[in-house]
N, C-alpha and C positions, 0 to 999 in steps of 0.2 A: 757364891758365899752368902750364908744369910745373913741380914740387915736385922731382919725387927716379926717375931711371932706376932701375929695379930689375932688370932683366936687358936684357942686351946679346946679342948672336946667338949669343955661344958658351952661355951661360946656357941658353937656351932649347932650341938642340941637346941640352945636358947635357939639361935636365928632360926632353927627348922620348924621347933614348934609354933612360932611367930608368924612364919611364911605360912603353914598349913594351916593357921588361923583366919590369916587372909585368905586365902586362897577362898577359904569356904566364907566368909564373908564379901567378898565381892561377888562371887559367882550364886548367892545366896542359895546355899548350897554344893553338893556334888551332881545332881541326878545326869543334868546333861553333860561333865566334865569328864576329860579323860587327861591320866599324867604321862607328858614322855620323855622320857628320859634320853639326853645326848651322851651315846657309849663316850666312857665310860665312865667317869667321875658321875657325871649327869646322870647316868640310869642308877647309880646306887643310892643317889640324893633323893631321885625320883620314887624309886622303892619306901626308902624312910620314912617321905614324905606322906604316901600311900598309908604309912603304917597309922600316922601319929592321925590321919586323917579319919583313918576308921575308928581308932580311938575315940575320936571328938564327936563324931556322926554317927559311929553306934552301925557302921556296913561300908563296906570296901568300895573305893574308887577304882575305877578302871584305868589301867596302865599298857603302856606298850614303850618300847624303846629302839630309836634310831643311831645308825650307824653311819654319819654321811661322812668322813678320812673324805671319799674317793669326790664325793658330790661338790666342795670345796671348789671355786673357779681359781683358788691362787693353787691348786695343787693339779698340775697336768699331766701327770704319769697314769699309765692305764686306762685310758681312754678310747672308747670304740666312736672315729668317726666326729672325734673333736667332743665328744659330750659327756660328762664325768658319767659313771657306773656308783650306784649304790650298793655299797657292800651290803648291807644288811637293815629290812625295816620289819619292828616285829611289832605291827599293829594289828590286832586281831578283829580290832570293831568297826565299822564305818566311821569313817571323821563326818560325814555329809553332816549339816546342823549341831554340831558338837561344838561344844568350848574344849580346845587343847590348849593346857597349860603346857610349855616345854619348861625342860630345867636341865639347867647345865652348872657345872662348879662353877666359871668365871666367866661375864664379859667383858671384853676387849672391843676388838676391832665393829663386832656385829657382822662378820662373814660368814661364822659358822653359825649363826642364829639364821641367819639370809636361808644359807643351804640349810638348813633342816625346816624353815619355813617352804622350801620349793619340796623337799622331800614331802611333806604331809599333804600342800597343793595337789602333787600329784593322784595321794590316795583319794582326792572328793573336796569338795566345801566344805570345810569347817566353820559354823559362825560365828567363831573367834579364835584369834591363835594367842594365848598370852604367856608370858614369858617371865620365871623364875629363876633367878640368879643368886647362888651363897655369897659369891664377891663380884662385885661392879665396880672394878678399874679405871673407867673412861679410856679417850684415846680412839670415840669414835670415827669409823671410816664409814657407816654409813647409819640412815636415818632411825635407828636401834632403838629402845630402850626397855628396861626390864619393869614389867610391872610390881613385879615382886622380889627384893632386896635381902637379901641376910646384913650384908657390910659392904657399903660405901667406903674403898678405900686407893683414893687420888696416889697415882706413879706417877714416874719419869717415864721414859720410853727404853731406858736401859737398866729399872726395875723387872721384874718377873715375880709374878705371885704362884704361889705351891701350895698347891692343896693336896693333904695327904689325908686318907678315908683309911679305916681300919682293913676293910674287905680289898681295900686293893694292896695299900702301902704297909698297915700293918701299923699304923701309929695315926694320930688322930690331929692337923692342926692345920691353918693356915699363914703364913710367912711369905713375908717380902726378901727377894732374892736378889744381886745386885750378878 
């Protein structure tokens, strides 16, 4: 049941433009930066984010996007040999000496950030992994945190936050779900 919309399409615009303002502010710059997007909220955040980027900086940032469901250590199904299987990583650049920013719609726990930080490990050194979040719940389970914010917005543990993207849902907003 929903409780309480907390951002609407223009909201979310605002916090994307904001983040992809930072982003190129801290990283002073794109040159060495690559976006990636956690499927699949995450990769179409990370796309947008791509966009408004090249906007601002006048040439495109490099993107790639992760698939880690299987990479997950609370999800044990499908596994060869005790060790999760990555569905899918489509990173096409070297991470080695890179800044990767990841971007994901929401975090929580910080397990799926975990695994997709082991997923990009695997491709090479990156000399930064940093992490952009549209909603930051809290309710961490491990040592997390997002560098980059859209909405701080504090749950219970029997709240649920919904984020709905045009390209997927077909409507545009974020809501608290009880």
């Amino acid at each position: 049941m929903e409780k309480a919309n907390i951002l609407d399409e223009q909201a979310v615009n605002r916090a994307l433009t904001r983040i992809a303002h930072e982003i190129i502010e801290k990283n002073k710059g794109i040159d060495e930066c690559i976006l990636v997007g956690i499927k699949t909220r995450g990769a179409f955040l990370a796309r947008r984010l791509a966009e408004k980027i090249e906007k601002i900086e006048g040439k495109p940032i490099r993107t790639g996007e992760l698939d880690i469901t299987l990479y997950r250590d609370d999800l044990t199904e499908k596994t060869v040999n005790k060790e999760p299987l990555v569905q899918q990583v489509d990173i096409t650049y070297t991470v080695e000496g890179q800044k990767i920013v990841l971007v994901d719609d929401v975090l929580f726990t910080g397990r799926t950030v975990r695994a997709a930080m082991d997923a990009v490990m695997d491709l090479g050194r990156p000399a930064q992994i940093q992490l952009a979040v549209l909603v930051d719940r809290g309710h961490r389970e491990l040592p997390i945190r997002a560098d980059f914010v859209g909405k701080n917005i504090p749950t219970s543990n029997v709240e649920r936050i919904v984020v709905n993207l045009k390209e997927v849902d077909d409507a545009e907003s974020v809501t608290i779900h009880e």
